[in-house]
N, CA, C and O of each residue as an XYZ file, in Angstrom:
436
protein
N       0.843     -1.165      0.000
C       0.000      0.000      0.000
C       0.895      1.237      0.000
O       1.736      1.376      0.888
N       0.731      2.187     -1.023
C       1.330      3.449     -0.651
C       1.062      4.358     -0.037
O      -0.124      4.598      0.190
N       2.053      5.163      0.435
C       1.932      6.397      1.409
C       0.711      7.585      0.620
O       0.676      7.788     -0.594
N      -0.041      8.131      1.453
C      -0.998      9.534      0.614
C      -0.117     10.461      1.879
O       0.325     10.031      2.944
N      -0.063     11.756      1.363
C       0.544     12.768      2.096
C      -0.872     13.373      2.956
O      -2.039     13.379      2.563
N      -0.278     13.890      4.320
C      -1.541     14.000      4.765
C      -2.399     14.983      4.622
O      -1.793     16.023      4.363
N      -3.336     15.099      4.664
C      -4.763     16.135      4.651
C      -4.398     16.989      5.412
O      -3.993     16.700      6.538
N      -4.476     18.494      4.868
C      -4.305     19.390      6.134
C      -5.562     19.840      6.028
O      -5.983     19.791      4.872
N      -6.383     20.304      6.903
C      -7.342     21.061      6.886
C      -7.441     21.738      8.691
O      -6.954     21.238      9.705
N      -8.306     23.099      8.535
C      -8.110     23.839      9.645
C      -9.910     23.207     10.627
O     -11.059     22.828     10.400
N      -8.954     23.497     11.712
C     -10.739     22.892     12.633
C     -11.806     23.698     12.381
O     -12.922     23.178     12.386
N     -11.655     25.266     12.085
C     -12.888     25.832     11.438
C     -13.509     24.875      9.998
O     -14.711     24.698      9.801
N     -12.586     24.425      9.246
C     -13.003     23.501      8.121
C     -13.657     21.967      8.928
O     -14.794     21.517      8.786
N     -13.105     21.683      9.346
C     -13.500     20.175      9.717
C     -14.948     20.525     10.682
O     -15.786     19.635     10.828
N     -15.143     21.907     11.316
C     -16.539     21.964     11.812
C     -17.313     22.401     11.105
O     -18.464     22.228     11.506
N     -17.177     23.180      9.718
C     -17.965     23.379      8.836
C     -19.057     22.202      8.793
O     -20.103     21.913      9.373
N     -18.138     21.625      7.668
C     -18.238     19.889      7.689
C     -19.106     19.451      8.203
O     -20.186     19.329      7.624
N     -18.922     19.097      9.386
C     -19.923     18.860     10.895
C     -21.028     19.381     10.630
O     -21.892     18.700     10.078
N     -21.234     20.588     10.932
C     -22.153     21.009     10.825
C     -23.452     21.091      9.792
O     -24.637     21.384      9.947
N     -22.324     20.529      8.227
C     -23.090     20.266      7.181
C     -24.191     18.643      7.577
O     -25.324     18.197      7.396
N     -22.934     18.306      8.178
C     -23.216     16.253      8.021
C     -24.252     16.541      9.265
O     -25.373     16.164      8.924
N     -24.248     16.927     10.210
C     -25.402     17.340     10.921
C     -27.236     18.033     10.569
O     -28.388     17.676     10.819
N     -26.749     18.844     10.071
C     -28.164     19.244      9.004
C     -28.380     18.914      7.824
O     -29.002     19.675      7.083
N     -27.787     17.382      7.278
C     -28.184     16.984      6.596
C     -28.932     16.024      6.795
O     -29.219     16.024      7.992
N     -29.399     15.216      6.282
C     -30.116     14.023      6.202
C     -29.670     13.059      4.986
O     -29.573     13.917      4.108
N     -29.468     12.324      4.603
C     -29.156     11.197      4.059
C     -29.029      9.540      4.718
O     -28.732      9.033      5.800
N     -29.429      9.098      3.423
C     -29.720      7.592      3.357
C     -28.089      6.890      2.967
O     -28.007      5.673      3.133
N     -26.943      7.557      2.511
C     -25.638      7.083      1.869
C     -24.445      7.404      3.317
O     -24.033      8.385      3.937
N     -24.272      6.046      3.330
C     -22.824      5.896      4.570
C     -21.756      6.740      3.349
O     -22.130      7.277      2.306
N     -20.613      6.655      3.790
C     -19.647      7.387      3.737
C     -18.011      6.370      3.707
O     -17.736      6.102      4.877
N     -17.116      5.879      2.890
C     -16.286      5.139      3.315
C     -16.270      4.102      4.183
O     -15.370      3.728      4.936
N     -17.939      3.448      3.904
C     -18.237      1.771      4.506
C     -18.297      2.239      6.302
O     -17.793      1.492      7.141
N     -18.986      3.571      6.696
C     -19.329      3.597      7.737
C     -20.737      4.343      7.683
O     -20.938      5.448      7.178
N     -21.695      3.497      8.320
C     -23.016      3.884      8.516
C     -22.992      5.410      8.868
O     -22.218      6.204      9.402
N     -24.432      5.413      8.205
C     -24.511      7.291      8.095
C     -24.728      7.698      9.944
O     -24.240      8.619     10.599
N     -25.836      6.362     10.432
C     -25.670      6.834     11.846
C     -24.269      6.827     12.655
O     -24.292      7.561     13.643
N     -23.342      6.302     12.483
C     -22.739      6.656     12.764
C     -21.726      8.105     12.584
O     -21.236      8.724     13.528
N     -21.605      8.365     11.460
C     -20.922      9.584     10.987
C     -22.076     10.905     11.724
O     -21.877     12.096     11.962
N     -23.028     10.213     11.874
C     -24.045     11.710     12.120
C     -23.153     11.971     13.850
O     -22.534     12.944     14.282
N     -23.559     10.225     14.645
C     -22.483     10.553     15.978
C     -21.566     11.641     15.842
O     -21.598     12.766     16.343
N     -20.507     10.946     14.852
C     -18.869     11.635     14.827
C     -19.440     13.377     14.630
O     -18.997     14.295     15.322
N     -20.138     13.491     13.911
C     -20.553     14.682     13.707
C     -20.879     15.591     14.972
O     -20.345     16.631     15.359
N     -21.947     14.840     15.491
C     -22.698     15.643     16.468
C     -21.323     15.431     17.777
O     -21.642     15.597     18.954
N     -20.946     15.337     17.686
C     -19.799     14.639     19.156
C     -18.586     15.876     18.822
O     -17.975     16.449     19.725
N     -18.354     16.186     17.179
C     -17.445     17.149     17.166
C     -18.119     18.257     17.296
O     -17.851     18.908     18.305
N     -18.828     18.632     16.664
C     -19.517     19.971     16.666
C     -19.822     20.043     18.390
O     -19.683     21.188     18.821
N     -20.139     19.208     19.240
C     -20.411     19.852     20.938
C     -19.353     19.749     21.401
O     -19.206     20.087     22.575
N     -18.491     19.359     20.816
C     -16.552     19.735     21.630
C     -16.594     20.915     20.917
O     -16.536     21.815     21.754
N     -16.649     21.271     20.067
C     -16.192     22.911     19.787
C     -17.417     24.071     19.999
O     -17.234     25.285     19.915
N     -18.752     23.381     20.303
C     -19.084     24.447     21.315
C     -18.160     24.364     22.940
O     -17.841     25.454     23.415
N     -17.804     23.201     23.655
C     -17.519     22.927     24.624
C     -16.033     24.576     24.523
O     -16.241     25.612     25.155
N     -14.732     24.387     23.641
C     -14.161     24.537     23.670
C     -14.135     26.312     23.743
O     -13.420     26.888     24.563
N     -15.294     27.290     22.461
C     -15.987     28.019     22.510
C     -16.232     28.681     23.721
O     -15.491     29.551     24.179
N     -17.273     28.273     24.250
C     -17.504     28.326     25.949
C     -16.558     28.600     26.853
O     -16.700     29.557     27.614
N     -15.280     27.664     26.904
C     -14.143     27.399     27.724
C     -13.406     29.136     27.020
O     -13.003     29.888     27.907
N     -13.317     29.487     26.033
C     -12.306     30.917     25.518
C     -13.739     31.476     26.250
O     -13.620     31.854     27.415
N     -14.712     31.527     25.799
C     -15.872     32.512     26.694
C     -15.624     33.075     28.152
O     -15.466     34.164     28.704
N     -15.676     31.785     28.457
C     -15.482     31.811     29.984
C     -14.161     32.523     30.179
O     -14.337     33.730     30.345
N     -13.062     32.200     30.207
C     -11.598     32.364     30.251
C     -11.609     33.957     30.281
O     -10.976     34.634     31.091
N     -12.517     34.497     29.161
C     -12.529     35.769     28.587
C     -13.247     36.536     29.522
O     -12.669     37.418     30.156
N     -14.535     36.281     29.690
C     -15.347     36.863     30.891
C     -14.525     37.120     32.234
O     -14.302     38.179     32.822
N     -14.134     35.769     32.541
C     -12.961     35.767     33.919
C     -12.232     37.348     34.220
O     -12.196     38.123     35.175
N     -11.626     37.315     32.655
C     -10.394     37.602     33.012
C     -11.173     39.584     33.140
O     -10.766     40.578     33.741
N     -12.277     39.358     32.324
C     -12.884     41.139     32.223
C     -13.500     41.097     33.678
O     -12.958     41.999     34.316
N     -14.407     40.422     34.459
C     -14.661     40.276     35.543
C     -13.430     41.347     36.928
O     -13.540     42.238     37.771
N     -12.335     40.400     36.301
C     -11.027     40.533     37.457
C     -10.648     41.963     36.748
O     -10.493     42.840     37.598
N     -10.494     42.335     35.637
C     -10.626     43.805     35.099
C     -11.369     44.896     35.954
O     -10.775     45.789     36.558
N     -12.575     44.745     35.940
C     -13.766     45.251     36.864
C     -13.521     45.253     37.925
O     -14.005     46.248     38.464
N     -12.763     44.373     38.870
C     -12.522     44.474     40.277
C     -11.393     45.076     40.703
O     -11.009     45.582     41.757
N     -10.815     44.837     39.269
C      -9.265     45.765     39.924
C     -10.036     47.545     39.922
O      -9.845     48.432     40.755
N     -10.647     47.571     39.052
C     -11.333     48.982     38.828
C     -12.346     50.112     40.011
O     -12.686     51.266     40.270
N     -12.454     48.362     40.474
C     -13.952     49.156     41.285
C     -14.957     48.989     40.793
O     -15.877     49.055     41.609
N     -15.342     48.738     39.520
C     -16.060     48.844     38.596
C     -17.636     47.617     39.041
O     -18.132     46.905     38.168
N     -18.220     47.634     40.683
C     -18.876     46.837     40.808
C     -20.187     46.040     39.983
O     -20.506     44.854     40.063
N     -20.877     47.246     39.088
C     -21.604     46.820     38.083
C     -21.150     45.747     36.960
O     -21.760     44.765     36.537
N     -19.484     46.416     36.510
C     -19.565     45.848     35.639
C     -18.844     44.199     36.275
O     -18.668     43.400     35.355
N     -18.555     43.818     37.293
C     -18.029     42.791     37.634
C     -19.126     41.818     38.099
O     -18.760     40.643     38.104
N     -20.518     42.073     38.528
C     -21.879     41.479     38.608
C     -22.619     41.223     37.485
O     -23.589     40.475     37.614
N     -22.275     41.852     36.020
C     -22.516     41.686     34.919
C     -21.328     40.744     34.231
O     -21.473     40.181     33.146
N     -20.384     40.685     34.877
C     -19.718     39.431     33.800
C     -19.698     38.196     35.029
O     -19.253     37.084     34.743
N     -20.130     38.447     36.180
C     -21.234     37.355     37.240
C     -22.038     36.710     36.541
O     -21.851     35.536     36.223
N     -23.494     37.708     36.062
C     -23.794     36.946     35.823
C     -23.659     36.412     34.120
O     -24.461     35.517     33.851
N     -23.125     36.670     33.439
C     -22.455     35.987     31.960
C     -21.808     34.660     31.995
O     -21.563     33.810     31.140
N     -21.567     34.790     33.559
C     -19.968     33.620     34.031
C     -21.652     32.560     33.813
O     -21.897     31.865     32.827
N     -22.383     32.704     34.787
C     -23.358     31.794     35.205
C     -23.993     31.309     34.188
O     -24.127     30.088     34.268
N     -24.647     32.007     32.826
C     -24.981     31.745     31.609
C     -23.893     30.464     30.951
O     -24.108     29.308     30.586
N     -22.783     31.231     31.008
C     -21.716     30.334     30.096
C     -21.591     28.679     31.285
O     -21.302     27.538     30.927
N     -21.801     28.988     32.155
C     -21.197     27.659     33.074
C     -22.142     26.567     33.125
O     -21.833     25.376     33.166
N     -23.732     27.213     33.117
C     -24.848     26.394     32.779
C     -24.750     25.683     31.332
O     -25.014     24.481     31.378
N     -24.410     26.208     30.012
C     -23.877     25.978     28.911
C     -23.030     24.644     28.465
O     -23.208     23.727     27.664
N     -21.987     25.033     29.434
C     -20.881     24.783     29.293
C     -21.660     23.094     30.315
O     -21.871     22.076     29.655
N     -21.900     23.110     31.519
C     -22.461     22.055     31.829
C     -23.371     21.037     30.965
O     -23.261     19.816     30.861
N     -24.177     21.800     30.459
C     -24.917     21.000     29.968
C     -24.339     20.253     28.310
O     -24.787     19.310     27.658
N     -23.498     20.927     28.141
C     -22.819     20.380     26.780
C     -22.089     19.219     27.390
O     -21.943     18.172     26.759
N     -21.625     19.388     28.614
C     -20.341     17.888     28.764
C     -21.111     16.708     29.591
O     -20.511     15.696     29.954
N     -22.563     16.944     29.869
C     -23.363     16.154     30.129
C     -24.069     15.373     28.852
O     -24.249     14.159     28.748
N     -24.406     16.379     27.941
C     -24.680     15.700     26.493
C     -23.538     14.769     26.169
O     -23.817     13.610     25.862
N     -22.259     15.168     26.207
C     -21.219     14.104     26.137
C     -20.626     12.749     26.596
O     -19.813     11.955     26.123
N     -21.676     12.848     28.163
C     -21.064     11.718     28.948
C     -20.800     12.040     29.746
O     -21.366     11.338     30.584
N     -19.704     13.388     30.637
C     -18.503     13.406     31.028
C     -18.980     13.602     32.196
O     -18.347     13.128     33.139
N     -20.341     14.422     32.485
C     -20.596     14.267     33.974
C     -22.141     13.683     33.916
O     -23.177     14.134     33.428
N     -21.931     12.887     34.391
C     -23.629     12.163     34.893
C     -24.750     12.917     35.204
O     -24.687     13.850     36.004
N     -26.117     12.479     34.446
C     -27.022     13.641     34.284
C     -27.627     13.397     36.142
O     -28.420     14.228     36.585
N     -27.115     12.126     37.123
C     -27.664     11.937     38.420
C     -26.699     13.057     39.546
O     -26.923     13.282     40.736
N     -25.703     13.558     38.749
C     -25.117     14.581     39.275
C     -24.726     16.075     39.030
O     -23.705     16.725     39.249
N     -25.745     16.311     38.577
C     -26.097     17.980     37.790
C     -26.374     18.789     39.136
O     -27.231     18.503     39.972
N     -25.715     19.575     39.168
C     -25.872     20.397     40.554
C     -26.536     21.336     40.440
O     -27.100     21.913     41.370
N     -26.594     21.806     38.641
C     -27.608     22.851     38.882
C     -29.057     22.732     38.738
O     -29.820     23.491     38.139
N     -29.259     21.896     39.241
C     -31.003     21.597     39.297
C     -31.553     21.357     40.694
O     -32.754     21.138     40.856
Protein backbone atom coordinates (compact mmCIF):
# COMPACT_ATOMS: atom_id res chain seq x y z
CA UNK A 1 0.00 0.00 0.00
CA UNK A 2 1.33 3.45 -0.65
CA UNK A 3 1.93 6.40 1.41
CA UNK A 4 -1.00 9.53 0.61
CA UNK A 5 0.54 12.77 2.10
CA UNK A 6 -1.54 14.00 4.76
CA UNK A 7 -4.76 16.14 4.65
CA UNK A 8 -4.31 19.39 6.13
CA UNK A 9 -7.34 21.06 6.89
CA UNK A 10 -8.11 23.84 9.65
CA UNK A 11 -10.74 22.89 12.63
CA UNK A 12 -12.89 25.83 11.44
CA UNK A 13 -13.00 23.50 8.12
CA UNK A 14 -13.50 20.17 9.72
CA UNK A 15 -16.54 21.96 11.81
CA UNK A 16 -17.97 23.38 8.84
CA UNK A 17 -18.24 19.89 7.69
CA UNK A 18 -19.92 18.86 10.89
CA UNK A 19 -22.15 21.01 10.83
CA UNK A 20 -23.09 20.27 7.18
CA UNK A 21 -23.22 16.25 8.02
CA UNK A 22 -25.40 17.34 10.92
CA UNK A 23 -28.16 19.24 9.00
CA UNK A 24 -28.18 16.98 6.60
CA UNK A 25 -30.12 14.02 6.20
CA UNK A 26 -29.16 11.20 4.06
CA UNK A 27 -29.72 7.59 3.36
CA UNK A 28 -25.64 7.08 1.87
CA UNK A 29 -22.82 5.90 4.57
CA UNK A 30 -19.65 7.39 3.74
CA UNK A 31 -16.29 5.14 3.32
CA UNK A 32 -18.24 1.77 4.51
CA UNK A 33 -19.33 3.60 7.74
CA UNK A 34 -23.02 3.88 8.52
CA UNK A 35 -24.51 7.29 8.09
CA UNK A 36 -25.67 6.83 11.85
CA UNK A 37 -22.74 6.66 12.76
CA UNK A 38 -20.92 9.58 10.99
CA UNK A 39 -24.04 11.71 12.12
CA UNK A 40 -22.48 10.55 15.98
CA UNK A 41 -18.87 11.64 14.83
CA UNK A 42 -20.55 14.68 13.71
CA UNK A 43 -22.70 15.64 16.47
CA UNK A 44 -19.80 14.64 19.16
CA UNK A 45 -17.45 17.15 17.17
CA UNK A 46 -19.52 19.97 16.67
CA UNK A 47 -20.41 19.85 20.94
CA UNK A 48 -16.55 19.74 21.63
CA UNK A 49 -16.19 22.91 19.79
CA UNK A 50 -19.08 24.45 21.32
CA UNK A 51 -17.52 22.93 24.62
CA UNK A 52 -14.16 24.54 23.67
CA UNK A 53 -15.99 28.02 22.51
CA UNK A 54 -17.50 28.33 25.95
CA UNK A 55 -14.14 27.40 27.72
CA UNK A 56 -12.31 30.92 25.52
CA UNK A 57 -15.87 32.51 26.69
CA UNK A 58 -15.48 31.81 29.98
CA UNK A 59 -11.60 32.36 30.25
CA UNK A 60 -12.53 35.77 28.59
CA UNK A 61 -15.35 36.86 30.89
CA UNK A 62 -12.96 35.77 33.92
CA UNK A 63 -10.39 37.60 33.01
CA UNK A 64 -12.88 41.14 32.22
CA UNK A 65 -14.66 40.28 35.54
CA UNK A 66 -11.03 40.53 37.46
CA UNK A 67 -10.63 43.80 35.10
CA UNK A 68 -13.77 45.25 36.86
CA UNK A 69 -12.52 44.47 40.28
CA UNK A 70 -9.26 45.76 39.92
CA UNK A 71 -11.33 48.98 38.83
CA UNK A 72 -13.95 49.16 41.28
CA UNK A 73 -16.06 48.84 38.60
CA UNK A 74 -18.88 46.84 40.81
CA UNK A 75 -21.60 46.82 38.08
CA UNK A 76 -19.56 45.85 35.64
CA UNK A 77 -18.03 42.79 37.63
CA UNK A 78 -21.88 41.48 38.61
CA UNK A 79 -22.52 41.69 34.92
CA UNK A 80 -19.72 39.43 33.80
CA UNK A 81 -21.23 37.36 37.24
CA UNK A 82 -23.79 36.95 35.82
CA UNK A 83 -22.46 35.99 31.96
CA UNK A 84 -19.97 33.62 34.03
CA UNK A 85 -23.36 31.79 35.21
CA UNK A 86 -24.98 31.75 31.61
CA UNK A 87 -21.72 30.33 30.10
CA UNK A 88 -21.20 27.66 33.07
CA UNK A 89 -24.85 26.39 32.78
CA UNK A 90 -23.88 25.98 28.91
CA UNK A 91 -20.88 24.78 29.29
CA UNK A 92 -22.46 22.05 31.83
CA UNK A 93 -24.92 21.00 29.97
CA UNK A 94 -22.82 20.38 26.78
CA UNK A 95 -20.34 17.89 28.76
CA UNK A 96 -23.36 16.15 30.13
CA UNK A 97 -24.68 15.70 26.49
CA UNK A 98 -21.22 14.10 26.14
CA UNK A 99 -21.06 11.72 28.95
CA UNK A 100 -18.50 13.41 31.03
CA UNK A 101 -20.60 14.27 33.97
CA UNK A 102 -23.63 12.16 34.89
CA UNK A 103 -27.02 13.64 34.28
CA UNK A 104 -27.66 11.94 38.42
CA UNK A 105 -25.12 14.58 39.27
CA UNK A 106 -26.10 17.98 37.79
CA UNK A 107 -25.87 20.40 40.55
CA UNK A 108 -27.61 22.85 38.88
CA UNK A 109 -31.00 21.60 39.30
Amino acid sequence: MSETAPIVVTLDQVRETARRIVNHQSSRGAIGVSVHHVMAMAQALCALDDIARLAAESAATRAEMHRAGVSGDAAGVHAADDRLTEIEAELHAELMTLGFIPTEQDPLQ
